[in-house]
N, C-alpha and C positions, 0 to 999 in steps of 0.2 A: 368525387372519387368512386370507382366499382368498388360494390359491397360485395366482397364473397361470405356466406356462413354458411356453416354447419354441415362441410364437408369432412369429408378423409383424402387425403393426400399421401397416396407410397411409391409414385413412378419418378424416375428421376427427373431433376429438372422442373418441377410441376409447375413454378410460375414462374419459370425464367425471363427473365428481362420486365417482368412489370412494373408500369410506371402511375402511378396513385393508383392503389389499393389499397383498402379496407377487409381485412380478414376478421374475422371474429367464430369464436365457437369453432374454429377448425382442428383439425388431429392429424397431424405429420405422422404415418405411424402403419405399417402393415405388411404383407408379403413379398412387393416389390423391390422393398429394400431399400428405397431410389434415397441418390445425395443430392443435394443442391438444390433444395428447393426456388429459393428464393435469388440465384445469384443473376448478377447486373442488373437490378434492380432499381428502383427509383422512387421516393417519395413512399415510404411503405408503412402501412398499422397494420398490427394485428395484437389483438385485443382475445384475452383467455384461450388461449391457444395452445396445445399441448404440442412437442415435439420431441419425437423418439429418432429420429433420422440423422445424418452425420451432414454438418456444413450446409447449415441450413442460408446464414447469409454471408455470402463472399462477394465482393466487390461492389456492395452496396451503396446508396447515397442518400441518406433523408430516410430513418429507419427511427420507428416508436416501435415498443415492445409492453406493453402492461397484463398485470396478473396472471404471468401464461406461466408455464413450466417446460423445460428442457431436462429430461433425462440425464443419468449417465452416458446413457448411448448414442445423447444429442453431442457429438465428439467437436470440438473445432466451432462451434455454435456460427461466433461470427470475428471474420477477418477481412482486414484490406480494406474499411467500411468509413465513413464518417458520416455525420452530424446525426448522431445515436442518443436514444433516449429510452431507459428503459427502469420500468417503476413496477411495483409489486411481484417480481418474479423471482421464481426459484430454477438459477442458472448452475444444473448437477454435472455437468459434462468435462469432460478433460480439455485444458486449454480453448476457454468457452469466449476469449475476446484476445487479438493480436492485432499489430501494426494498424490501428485504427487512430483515429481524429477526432476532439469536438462530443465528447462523450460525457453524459448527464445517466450517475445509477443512484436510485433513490429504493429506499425500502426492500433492498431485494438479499435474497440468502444465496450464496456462492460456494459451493463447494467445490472444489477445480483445481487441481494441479494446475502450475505453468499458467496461471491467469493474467491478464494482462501484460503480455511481452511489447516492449516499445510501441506504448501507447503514447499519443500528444494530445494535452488536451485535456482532460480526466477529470471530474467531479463526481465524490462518491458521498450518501449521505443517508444518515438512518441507517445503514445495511450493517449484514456478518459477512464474514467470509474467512476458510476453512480453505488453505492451499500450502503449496509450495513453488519455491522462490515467485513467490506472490510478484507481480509488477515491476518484474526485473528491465532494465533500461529503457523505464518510460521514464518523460520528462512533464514538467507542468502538471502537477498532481494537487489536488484541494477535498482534503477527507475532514469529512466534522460527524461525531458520532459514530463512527465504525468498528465493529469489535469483528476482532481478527488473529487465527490460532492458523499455527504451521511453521515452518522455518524456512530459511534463509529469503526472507521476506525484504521485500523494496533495494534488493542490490543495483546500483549502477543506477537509480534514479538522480532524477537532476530538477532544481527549481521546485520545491512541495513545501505546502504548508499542512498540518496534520492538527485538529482542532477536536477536543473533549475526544481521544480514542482511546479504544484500550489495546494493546497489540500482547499479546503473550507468543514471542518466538524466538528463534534462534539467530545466532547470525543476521540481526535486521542493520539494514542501513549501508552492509560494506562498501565501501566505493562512490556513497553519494555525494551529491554536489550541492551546495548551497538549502538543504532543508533547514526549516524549521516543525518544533513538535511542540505544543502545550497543552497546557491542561489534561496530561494523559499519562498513562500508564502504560510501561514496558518492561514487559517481564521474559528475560532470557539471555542466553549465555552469548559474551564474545559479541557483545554489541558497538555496532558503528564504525567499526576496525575499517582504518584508511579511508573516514571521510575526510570530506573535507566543506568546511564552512557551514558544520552545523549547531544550529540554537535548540536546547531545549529549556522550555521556560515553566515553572512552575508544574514539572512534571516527578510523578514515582517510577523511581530506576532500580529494576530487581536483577542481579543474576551476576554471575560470578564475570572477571576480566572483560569489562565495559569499556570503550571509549578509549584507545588503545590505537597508537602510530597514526591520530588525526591529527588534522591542520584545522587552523583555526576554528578551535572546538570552545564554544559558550554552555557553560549550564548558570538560569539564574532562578536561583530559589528553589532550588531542587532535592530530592529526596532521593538518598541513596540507601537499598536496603541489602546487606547480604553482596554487598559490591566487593572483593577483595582483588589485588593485585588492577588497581582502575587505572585511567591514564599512562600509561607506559607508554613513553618517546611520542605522546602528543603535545600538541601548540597550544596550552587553555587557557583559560580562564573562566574561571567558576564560584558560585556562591554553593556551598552544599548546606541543609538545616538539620540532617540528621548526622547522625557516624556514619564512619566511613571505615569498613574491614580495615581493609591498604590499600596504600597508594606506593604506584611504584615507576621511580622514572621518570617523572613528567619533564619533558624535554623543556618547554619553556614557558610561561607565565606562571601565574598565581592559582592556587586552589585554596580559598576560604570552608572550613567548617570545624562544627561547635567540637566533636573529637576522632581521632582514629586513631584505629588498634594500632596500625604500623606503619610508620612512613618507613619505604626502602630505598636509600639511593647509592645504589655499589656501580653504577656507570657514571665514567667521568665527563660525559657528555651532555648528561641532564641536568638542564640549570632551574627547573622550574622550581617553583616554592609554595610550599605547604603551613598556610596559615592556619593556626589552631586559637580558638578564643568563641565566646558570646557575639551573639548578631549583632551585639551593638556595635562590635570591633568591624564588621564587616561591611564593604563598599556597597552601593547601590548600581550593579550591571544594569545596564541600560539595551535595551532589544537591539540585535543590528539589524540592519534593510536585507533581509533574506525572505521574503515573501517574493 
């Protein structure tokens, strides 16, 4: 591959269409202004690389990204792109990855509105990330270890598995399809409203009206804190271990746990049922094939 290092880069366009390169030590960054460094690209590294310029890689193919940095001002970072790979970076820019493919982010800090819009493909691991409507209709999603602040986060996702994360937001899940979540922590208001076909397993569920007009909705072993008014006119079935505020509604199956403040059911529509007793009263849910 051509080694480029230790230049500066500000004219538009500056490595348009290149095909294996090797960047390293270079700086996107100066009076030119220029966008699009890297687009139609092919087989691409660059290695501690700073980038202050907008739309650096668009219609890219075979892109590595390590230790580098992207600005705020690095806008739209990278779109239209697959088989991406990007590890120790700090991705600050507004809407910094869309409609992309085949995507591996490892250790990296994200701060970015509109991050990940209809991505396929997606493995995220070790990282943070600080957005809004974080990875709205991407599909095929596999997060383990990711800690993640913003709201209305993973709407319209389809196909995900989410493993040891912590998520603190709002509105996370509306609309999705077939996820699963465990071992993790979700903390925020009006969660999961109109999934459908989703497991969470052995996770902590914080925040007021959770879980709310889904379709076949699983919680097993789960911890609910600060939950009131939960389930309303969803399909569940669930194991809960702590209290539960209230529950209210629940269209149809069972919800097991040890107490709650208030079961309400004033609609004569909702048949679901609200079991109260010790774990030992309680069934053993079994994971369903939503990976």
């Amino acid at each position: 591959m051509k080694v480029i290092e230790n230049q500066t880069f500000d004219m538009e366009r500056a490595l348009y269409g290149c095909n294996g390169v090797t960047v390293r030590n270079c700086f996107f960054d100066g009076p030119a202004d220029g966008e699009s460094a890297f687009k139609e690209g092919r087989e691409i590294e660059t290695e501690q690389c700073f980038f202050n310029l907008r739309y650096p890689f668009w219609h890219d193919h075979g892109l590595t990204i390590r230790d580098s940095k992207m600005t705020e001002h690095c806008r739209a970072a990278i779109w239209y792109s697959d088989r991406i790979k990007i590890t120790g970076t700090k991705m600050h820019g507004i809407k910094a990855l869309r409609e992309c493919s085949n995507v591996i982010i490892e250790n990296c800090d994200i701060v970015s509105p509109e991050f990940g819009w209809s991505v396929r493909n997606i493995e995220m691991r070790r990282s943070t990330a600080q957005s809004e409507y974080f990875m709205m209709r991407s599909e095929n999603l596999r997060f383990e270890d990711v800690r993640f602040t913003g709201k209305y986060s993973f709407q319209y996702i389809r196909n995900a598995v989410f493993e040891d994360c912590a998520f603190d937001t709002k509105d996370a899940f509306w609309h999705s399809e077939n996820v699963t979540v465990k071992n993790s922590v979700v903390n925020g208001e009006y969660l999961a409203w109109y999934s459908e076909g989703l497991t969470l397993e052995n996770c902590k569920i914080i925040g007021t009206q959770p879980l709310c007009y889904c379709k076949n909705l699983k919680l097993i072993n789960c911890e609910m804190i600060d939950t009131d008014l939960a389930f309303e006119k969803s399909q569940v079935e669930a194991t809960v271990t702590t209290r539960v505020a209230s529950i209210k509604n629940p269209l149809s199956g069972k919800i097991f746990a040890p107490e709650v403040g208030e079961v309400i059911m004033d609609d004569e529509n909702a048949e679901g049922e609200v079991v109260i007793g010790g774990r030992e009263d309680f069934p053993v849910l079994k994971q369903c094939d939503c990976a």
